[in-house]
N, C-alpha and C positions, 0 to 999 in steps of 0.2 A: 504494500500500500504506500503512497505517495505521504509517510508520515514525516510531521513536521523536521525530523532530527535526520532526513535520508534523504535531505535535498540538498546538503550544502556544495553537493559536487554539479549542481545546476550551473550552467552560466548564463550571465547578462548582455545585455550589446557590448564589446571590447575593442569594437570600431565603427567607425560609422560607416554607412551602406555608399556606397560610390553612385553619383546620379549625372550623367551627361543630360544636358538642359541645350533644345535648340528653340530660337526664336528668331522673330524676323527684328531689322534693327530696330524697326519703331516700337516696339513693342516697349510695353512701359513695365518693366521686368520687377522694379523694387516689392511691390508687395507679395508679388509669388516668391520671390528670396524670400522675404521675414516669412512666410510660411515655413519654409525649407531652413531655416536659420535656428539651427540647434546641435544640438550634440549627436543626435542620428544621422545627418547626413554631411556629405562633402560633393558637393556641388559645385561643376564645370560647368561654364555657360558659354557657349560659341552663337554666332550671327551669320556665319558663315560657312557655306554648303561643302567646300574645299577642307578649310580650316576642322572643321566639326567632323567628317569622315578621317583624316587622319589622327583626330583624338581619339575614336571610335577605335579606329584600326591598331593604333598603339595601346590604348587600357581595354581594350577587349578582355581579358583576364581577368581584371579588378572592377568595369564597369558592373555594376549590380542592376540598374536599371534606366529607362531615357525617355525623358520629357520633350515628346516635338509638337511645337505647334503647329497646327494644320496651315495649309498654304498651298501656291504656286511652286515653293523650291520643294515642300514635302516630298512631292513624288518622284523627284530625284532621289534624294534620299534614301526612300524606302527600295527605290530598284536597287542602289548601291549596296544598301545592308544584305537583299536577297539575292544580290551574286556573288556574296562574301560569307554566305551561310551563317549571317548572327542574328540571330533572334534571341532576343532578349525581355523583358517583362517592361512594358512602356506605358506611357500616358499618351493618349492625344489631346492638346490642350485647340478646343476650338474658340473664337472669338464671340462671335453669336450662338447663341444657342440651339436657335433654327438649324443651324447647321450637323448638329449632331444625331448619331445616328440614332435610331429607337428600338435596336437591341441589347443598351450598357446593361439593365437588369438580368440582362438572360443566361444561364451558366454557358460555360466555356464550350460542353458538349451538346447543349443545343444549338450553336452558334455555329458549328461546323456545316452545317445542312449548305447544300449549297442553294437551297431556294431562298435564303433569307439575305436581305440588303451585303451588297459585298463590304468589305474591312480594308482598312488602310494598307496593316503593316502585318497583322497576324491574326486569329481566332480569340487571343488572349488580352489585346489589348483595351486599356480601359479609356473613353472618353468623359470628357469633362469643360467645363468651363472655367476661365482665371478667377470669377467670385467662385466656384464648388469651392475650388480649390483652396482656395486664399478663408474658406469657412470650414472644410473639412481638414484635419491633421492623420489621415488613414489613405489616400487615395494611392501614395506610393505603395504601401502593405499591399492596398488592394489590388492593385498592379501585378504584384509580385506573388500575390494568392493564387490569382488566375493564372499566371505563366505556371506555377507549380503544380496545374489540375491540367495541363495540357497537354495534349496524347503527343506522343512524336509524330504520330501520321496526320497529324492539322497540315493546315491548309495556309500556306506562310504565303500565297498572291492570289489575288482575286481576278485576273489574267487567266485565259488559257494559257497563253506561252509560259507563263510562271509556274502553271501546276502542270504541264509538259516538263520543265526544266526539272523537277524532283525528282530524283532516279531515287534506286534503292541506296547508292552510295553518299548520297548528300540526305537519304533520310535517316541515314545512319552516322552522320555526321551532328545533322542539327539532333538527335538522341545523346547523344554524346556530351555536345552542347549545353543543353538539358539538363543532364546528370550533373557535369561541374558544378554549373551555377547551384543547385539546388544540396550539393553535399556541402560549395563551398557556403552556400549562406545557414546550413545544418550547422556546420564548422566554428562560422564563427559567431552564429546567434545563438548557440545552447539552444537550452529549453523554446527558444523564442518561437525555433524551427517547427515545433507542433503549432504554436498559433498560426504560422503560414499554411499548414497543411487543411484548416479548417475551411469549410467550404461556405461563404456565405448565403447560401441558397436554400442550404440546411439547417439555416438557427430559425429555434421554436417561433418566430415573432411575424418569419415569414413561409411558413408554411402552411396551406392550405388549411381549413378548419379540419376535415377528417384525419389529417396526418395528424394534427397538432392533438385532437382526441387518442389518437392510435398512441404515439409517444409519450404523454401523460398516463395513462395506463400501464405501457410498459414502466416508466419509473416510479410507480406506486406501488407497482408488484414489487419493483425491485428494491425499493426503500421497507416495502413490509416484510421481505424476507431479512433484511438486516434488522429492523425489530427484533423480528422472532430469536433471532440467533444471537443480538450483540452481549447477553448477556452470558454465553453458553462458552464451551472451549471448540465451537464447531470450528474445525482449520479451516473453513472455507468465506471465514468474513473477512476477512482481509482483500481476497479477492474480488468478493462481491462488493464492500465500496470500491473499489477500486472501478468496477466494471459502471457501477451509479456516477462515480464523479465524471470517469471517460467520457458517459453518454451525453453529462450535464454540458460540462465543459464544450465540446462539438457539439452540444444544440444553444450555446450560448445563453444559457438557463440564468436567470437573477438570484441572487439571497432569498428575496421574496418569494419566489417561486416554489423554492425547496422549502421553506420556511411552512408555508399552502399544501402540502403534500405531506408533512410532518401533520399539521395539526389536525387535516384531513382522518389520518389515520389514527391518531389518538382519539380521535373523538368515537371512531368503530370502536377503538379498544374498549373506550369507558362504558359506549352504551353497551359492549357486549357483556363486560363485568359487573354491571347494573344489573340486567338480567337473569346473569348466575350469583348474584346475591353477594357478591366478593368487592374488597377493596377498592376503590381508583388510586388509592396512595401509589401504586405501584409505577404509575404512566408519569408521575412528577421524574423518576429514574430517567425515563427516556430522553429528558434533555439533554442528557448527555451524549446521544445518540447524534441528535443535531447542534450542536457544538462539534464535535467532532467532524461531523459529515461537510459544516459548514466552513469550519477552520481548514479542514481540506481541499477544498473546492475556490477558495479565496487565496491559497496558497500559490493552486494552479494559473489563478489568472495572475494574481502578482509576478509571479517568475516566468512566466510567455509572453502577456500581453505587451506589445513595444510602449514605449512610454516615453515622454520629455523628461530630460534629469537635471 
């Protein structure tokens, strides 16, 4: 179990994420920096289409992820990256809003269909506007979420000639690709690397009403089976929070939530001890159940969630 005293070999951000940032000159770049302007990032900012592809081409190894604004030079750009086989986790920052496309909510592997609006730069990337932006402090993560959900066999041009050029050797190349990035940012984000792994499509808040019944069920059962057992020497509680927090944690579950689920079931407990004529003193015990359960599951997100320091 993820117990307080067995985490100290977790690690924190111990560098910042490397961000290649392209714009056009006019662009009025100061408040998307003081977005970006903290200790998680290290941000490279080019204006120019020449310039910006040799910086590309030289931190290709260390680049983590790339903010282009959409444009006339864009689609240079993005031909250059896909004859260079880099694909990387990106933003596209568009000016108007109109502009952008009406797939950003959709997961990665819905986006692959090819009947749906083409993509700039890959299947993974996120659009946005410089106010999202400049209001949102997650859009990089998000970025970097979706390139982590993304099949090696996506779909890197929305050109025939582009998905003609993908042989099996460049799809085994951008796979490769792929893997670096995702061991290296394992590597150096610690624990951070399960928050990437998490899929936004699948927290409780946005999922459909029937799922979101189906999943609260399952974690009721499985918060009552830890009831049943936390006071016993069953060896198999340990794993079973373990397996409650995993669920909670990847469906992005609140305090309050588990809190509703706890007192849910103590109240069966009570009415069912009312009935067989026996104590409730006993369900006051249980708080200990959720203190525990709680202190765990807060643990979890303190030591993954990224965060400003």
């Amino acid at each position: 179990m993820l117990r307080l005293n067995t985490v100290d070999f977790l690690k924190t951000l111990s560098s910042p994420l490397s961000i290649g940032l392209f714009l056009s000159p006019d662009f009025a770049a100061q408040a998307l920096l003081n977005a970006l302007n903290h200790d998680r990032y290290r941000v490279c900012v080019h204006t120019a289409n020449d310039q910006f592809c040799g910086f590309i081409d030289q931190e290709r190894q260390q680049l983590d992820c790339l903010i282009l604004q959409s444009g006339s030079e864009l689609s240079h750009l993005i031909h250059w990256l896909h004859g260079q086989v880099i694909v990387l986790p990106a933003v596209i920052l568009h000016t108007d809003l109109d502009e952008m496309p009406i797939f950003n909510s959709s997961s990665v592997d819905d986006r692959d269909s090819s009947t749906l609006a083409p993509f700039t730069y890959h299947t993974a990337e996120f659009h946005t506007t410089p106010t999202q932006f400049n209001l949102t402090d997650d859009v990089v993560e998000q970025a970097i979420a979706r390139f982590i959900h993304l099949s090696p066999n996506c779909r890197i041009g929305s050109s025939v000639e582009a998905e003609i050029a993908i042989d099996s050797a460049t799809q085994t190349l951008l796979m490769l690709q792929q893997r670096r990035l995702i061991d290296k940012l394992k590597e150096r984000l610690g624990y951070l690397g399960v928050y990437y792994k998490r899929n936004p499509q699948s927290f409780f808040r946005r999922l459909p009403v029937d799922q979101q019944q189906k999943l609260s069920e399952k974690l009721k059962a499985e918060y009552r089976d830890i009831l049943l057992c936390y006071f016993t020497n069953d060896g198999t509680l340990n794993q079973q929070i373990d397996d409650f927090i995993n669920t909670s944690f990847f469906a992005d579950m609140s305090v309050p939530q588990i809190v509703e689920i706890h007192m849910d079931l103590i109240d069966d407990i009570s009415k069912q001890l009312k009935l067989e004529g026996r104590s409730e003193e006993i369900v006051l015990d249980y708080r200990l159940t959720l203190i525990d359960i709680i202190a765990h599951l807060c643990e979890m997100y303190r030591r993954s969630i990224p965060r400003e320091t």
